[in-house]
C-alpha positions in Angstrom: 89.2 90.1 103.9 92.3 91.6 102.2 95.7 89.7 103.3 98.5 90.7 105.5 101.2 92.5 104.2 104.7 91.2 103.8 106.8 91.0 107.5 110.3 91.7 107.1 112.9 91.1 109.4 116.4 92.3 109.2 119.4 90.9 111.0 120.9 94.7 111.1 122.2 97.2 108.7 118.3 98.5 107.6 119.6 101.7 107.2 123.5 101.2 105.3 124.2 101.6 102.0 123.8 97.6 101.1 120.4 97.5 102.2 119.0 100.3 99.8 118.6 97.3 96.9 116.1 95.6 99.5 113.9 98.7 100.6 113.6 99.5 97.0 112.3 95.8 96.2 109.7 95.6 98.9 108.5 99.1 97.9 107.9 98.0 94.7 106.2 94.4 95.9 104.3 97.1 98.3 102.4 98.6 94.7 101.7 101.6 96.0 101.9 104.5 93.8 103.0 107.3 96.7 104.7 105.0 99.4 103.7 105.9 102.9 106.3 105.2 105.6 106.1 105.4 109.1 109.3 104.9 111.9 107.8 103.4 115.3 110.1 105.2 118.1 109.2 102.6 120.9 111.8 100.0 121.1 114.6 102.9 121.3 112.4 105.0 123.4 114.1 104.5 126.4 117.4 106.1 125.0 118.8 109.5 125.0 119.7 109.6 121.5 115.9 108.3 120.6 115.4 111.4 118.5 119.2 111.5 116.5 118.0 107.6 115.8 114.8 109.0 114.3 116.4 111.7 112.1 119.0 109.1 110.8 116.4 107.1 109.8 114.6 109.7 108.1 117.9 110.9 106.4 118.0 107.5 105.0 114.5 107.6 103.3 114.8 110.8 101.9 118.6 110.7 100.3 118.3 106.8 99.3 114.9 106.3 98.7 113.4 109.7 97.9 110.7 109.1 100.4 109.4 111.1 103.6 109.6 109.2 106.4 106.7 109.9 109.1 107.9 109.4 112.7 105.6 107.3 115.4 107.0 109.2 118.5 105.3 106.3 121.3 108.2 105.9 123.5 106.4 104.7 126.6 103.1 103.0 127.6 102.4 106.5 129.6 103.2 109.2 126.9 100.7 111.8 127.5 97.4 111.0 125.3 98.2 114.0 122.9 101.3 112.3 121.9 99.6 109.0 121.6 97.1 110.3 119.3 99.6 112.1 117.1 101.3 108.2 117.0 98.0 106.8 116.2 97.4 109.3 113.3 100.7 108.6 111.6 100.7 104.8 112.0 97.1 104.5 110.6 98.1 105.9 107.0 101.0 104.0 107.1 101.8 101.2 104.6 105.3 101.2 105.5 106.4 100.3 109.2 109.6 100.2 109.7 111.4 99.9 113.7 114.8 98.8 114.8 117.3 99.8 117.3 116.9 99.4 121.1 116.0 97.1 123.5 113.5 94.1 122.7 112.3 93.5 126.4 111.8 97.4 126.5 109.4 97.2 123.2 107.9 94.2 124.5 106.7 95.7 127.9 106.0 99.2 126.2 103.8 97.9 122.8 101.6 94.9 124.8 97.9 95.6 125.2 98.1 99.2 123.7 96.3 100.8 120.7 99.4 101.6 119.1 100.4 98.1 118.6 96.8 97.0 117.4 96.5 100.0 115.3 100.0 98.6 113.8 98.5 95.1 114.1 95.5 96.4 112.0 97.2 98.1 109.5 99.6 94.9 108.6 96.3 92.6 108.7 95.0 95.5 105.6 98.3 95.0 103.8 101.0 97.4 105.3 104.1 96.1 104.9 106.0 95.5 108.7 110.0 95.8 108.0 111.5 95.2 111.7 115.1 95.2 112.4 117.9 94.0 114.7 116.8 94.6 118.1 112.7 94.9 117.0 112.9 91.7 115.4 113.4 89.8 118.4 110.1 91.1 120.2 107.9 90.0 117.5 108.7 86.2 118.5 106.3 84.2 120.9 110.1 83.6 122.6 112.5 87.0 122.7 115.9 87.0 123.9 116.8 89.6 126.6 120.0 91.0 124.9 120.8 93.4 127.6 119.8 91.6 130.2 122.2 88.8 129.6 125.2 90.3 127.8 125.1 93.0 130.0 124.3 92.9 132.9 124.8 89.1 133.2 121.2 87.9 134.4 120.8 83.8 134.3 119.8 82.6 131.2 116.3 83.0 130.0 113.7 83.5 127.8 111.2 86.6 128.0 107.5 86.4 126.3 107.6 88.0 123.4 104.9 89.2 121.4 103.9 86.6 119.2 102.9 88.4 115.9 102.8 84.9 113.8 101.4 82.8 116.4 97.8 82.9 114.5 99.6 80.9 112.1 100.7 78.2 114.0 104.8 79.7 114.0 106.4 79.6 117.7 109.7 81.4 117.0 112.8 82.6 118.9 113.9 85.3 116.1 117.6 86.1 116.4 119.3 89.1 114.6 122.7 89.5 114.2 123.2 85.8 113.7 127.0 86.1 112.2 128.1 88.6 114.4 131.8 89.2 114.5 132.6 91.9 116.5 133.7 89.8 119.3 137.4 89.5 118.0 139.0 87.2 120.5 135.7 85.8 121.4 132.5 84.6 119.8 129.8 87.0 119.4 127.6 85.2 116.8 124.0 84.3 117.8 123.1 88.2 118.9 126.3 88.7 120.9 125.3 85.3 123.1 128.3 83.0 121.1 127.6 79.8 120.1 128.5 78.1 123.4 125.9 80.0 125.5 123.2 79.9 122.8 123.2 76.5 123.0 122.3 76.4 126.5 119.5 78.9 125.5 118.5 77.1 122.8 117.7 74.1 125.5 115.1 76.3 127.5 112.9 76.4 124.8 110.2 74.5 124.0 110.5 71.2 121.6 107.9 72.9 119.6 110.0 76.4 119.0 111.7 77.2 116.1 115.0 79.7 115.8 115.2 81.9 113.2 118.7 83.7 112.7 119.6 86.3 110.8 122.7 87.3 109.3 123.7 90.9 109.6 123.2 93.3 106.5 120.6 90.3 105.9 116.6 90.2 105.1 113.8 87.4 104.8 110.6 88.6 104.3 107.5 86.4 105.3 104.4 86.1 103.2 101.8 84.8 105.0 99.3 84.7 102.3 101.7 82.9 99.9 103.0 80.6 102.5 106.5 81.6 101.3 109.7 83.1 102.8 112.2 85.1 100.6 115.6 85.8 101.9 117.6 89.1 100.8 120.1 91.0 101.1 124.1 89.8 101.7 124.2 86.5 103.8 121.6 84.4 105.1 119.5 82.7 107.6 119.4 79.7 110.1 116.6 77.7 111.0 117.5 75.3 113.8 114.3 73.0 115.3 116.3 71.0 118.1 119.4 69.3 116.9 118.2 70.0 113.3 119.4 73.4 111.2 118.4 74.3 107.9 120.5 77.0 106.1 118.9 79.3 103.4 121.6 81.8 101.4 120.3 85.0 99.8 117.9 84.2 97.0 116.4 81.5 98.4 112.6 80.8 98.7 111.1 78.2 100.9 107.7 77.2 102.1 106.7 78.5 105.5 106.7 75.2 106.5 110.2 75.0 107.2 110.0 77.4 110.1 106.9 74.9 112.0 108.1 72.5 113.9 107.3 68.8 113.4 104.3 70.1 110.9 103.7 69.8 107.5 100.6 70.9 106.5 99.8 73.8 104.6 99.5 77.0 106.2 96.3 78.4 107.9 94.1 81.2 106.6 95.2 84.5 108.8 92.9 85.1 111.2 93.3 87.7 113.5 94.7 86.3 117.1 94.4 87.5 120.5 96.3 85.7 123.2 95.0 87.7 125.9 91.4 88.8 126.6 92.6 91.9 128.1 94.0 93.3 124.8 90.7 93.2 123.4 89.8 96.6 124.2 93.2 97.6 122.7 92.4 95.9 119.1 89.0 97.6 119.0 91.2 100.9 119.3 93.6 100.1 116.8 90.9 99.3 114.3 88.7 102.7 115.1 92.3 104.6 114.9 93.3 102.4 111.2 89.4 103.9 110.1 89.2 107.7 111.3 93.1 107.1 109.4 91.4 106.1 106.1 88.8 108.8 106.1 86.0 107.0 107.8 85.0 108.9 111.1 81.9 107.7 112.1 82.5 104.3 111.7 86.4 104.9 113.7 84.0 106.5 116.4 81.9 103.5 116.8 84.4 101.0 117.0 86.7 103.6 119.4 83.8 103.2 121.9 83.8 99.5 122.1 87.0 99.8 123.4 86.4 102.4 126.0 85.2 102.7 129.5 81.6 103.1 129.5 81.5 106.8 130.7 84.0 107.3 127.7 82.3 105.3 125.1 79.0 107.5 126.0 81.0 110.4 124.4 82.5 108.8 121.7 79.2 107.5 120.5 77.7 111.0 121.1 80.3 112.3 118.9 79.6 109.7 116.1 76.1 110.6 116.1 76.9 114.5 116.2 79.1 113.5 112.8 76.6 111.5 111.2 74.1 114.1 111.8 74.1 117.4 109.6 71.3 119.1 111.1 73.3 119.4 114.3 74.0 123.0 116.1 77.2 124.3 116.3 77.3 124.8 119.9 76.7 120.1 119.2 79.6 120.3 117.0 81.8 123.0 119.0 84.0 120.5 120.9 84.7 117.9 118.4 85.8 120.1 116.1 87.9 122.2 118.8 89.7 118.5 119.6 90.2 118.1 115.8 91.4 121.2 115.5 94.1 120.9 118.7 94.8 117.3 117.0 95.8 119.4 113.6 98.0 121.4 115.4 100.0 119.0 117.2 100.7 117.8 113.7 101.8 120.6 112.2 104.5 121.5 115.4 105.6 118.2 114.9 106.3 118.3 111.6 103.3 115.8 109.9 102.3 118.0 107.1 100.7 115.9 105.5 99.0 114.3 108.1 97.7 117.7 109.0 96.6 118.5 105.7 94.6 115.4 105.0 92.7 116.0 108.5 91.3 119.4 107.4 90.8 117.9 104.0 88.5 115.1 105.2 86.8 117.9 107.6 86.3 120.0 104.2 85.0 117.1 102.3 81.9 117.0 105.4 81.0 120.1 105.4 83.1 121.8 107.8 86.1 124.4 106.5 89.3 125.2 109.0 90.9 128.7 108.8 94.3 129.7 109.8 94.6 133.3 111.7 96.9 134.9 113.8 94.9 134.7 116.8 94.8 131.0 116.0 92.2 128.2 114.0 89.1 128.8 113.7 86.0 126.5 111.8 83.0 127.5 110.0 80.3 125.4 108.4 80.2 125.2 105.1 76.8 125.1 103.4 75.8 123.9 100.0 
């Protein structure tokens, strides 16, 4: 089983000027020859402005980085399934994930249980790097800190349920971004905009076992699972605080993984994949079948799509892996698998995912099956030998 990629978590600043240095050294680390990034929409979904975040995002790849970044337009757990699918498509070439701004409690309750997030889950546990920022870092805690709720609107103190990416390997964190925050002026707005003063009180809901993690602005530490390490990056540092105790790491530094368990000192656990709740299940078979039809592999993505389907779904989704795997099949068998593929290419191409379009009618060339562009729309014809 190949090992997770790197996970990355930036305090704020992913996409300024001092940050380009550290994008450029986890590309390299990433050893791909033709990076493939990928922007996940959802924890900014909610906001007006979701699509000028996007664009600045994509500016930033392709003027700093020389690189085309591919959107992953899931806003919200009820996008219509066409949008989803385009989502899934771009996500499962991806080896580059990259989310920030936006609410953490609003990613949290959009990205639980849904094929997107396994698909992303699945592509990370194959070696895509995850680089989440500011506001996205906090949801991939088992403990995430409702920003807006409590500076905002001024809810009691509290703790939402995060979702837990590093639990499988025994880390319960509380990840804080913006950790030197100094906006405040004539009061303190370190600790994410909470201050000092109120964190503290936080800090005393959790659990003994959880661990803090804060991270300075314009600030990166990257998590290698496999390596049992932690690198941090970029201009300050970062904070790790297990009850009364706080360890401080400046940029540069390299520690064990240790440091961010509480009251353990063994040597990390082989990743295994984790699922705290049986009813994501389904969802985790769909982001595996999504991360496979991605690489190439239809049949098999088929297959694995219907274990996570309602039976009178799964009966078509098997049919259609069988239609696939079977050349001697009539077109009239064929006819409305290739008319979805077809609609699926198109969606691309009005969105913009060249590429992505491109690589689906390649793969359908490579099995026999040729797509033609005419005014009166796409049309397919078998190709024979």
């Amino acid at each position: 089983m190949s090992n997770p990629g790197l996970v990355t978590l930036i305090g704020s600043g992913e996409v300024s000027a001092g940050m380009v240095k550290v994008h450029r050294q986890l590309l390299e680390e990433l050893g791909a020859s033709t990076p493939r990034p990928v922007f996940l929409e959802t924890p900014a979904g909610f906001e007006l402005g979701v699509e000028a975040i996007a664009g600045r995002f994509q500016e930033y790849f392709r003027n700093s980085l020389g690189l085309d970044l591919r959107l992953a337009r899931f806003r919200r757990r009820d996008d219509p399934p066409a949008e989803q699918a385009l989502a899934l498509a771009s996500l499962a070439e991806a080896d580059y994930i990259i989310a920030g701004p936006g609410s953490p409690t609003y990613a949290i309750e959009q990205l639980r249980g849904t094929p997107i997030l396994a698909t992303m889950l699945q592509r990370w546990h194959d070696g895509a790097q995850l680089v989440f920022a500011s506001a996205a870092t906090i949801a991939l805690g088992l403990h995430a800190l409702p920003v807006y709720e409590i500076y905002k609107v001024g809810r009691d103190l509290y703790w939402a349920e995060g979702l837990n990416l590093l639990g499988g390997d025994r880390i319960e964190l509380a990840i804080v971004p913006h950790w030197d925050n100094a906006e405040g002026g004539t009061h303190d707005t370190r600790a994410c905009f909470m201050g000092m003063e109120r964190f503290a009180r936080l800090q005393a809901l959790l659990p003994p076992q959880a661990v803090v993690l804060g991270v300075d602005e314009h600030t990166a530490i990257s998590l290698d699972l496999a390596g049992g390490a932690a690198t941090v990056r970029g201009k300050g540092g970062v904070s790790v605080l297990r009850g009364s105790d706080i360890d401080r790491f400046e940029t540069g530094s390299r520690f064990s993984l240790d440091a961010l368990r509480a009251g353990q000192t063994e040597s990390p656990s082989d990743f295994t994949e984790v699922s705290a709740d049986p009813s994501a299940e389904p969802a985790h078979a769909i982001g595996r079948a999504a991360a496979r039809i991605g690489a190439g592999d239809l049949r098999s993505g088929l297959r694995l799509a219907a274990e996570g389907a309602p039976p009178e779904v799964a009966a078509v989704l098997l049919q259609a892996a069988a239609t696939a795997q079977d050349s001697r099949a009539s077109d009239d068998e064929l006819a409305p698998l290739l008319e979805l593929l077809i609609q699926t290419r198109a969606g691309l191409r009005e969105r913009g995912e060249w590429a992505l379009a491109d690589g689906l009618r390649d793969r359908l060339l490579a099995i026999g099956f040729e797509l033609r562009d005419a005014p009166e729309g796409t049309v397919w014809i078998r190709r024979t030998a």
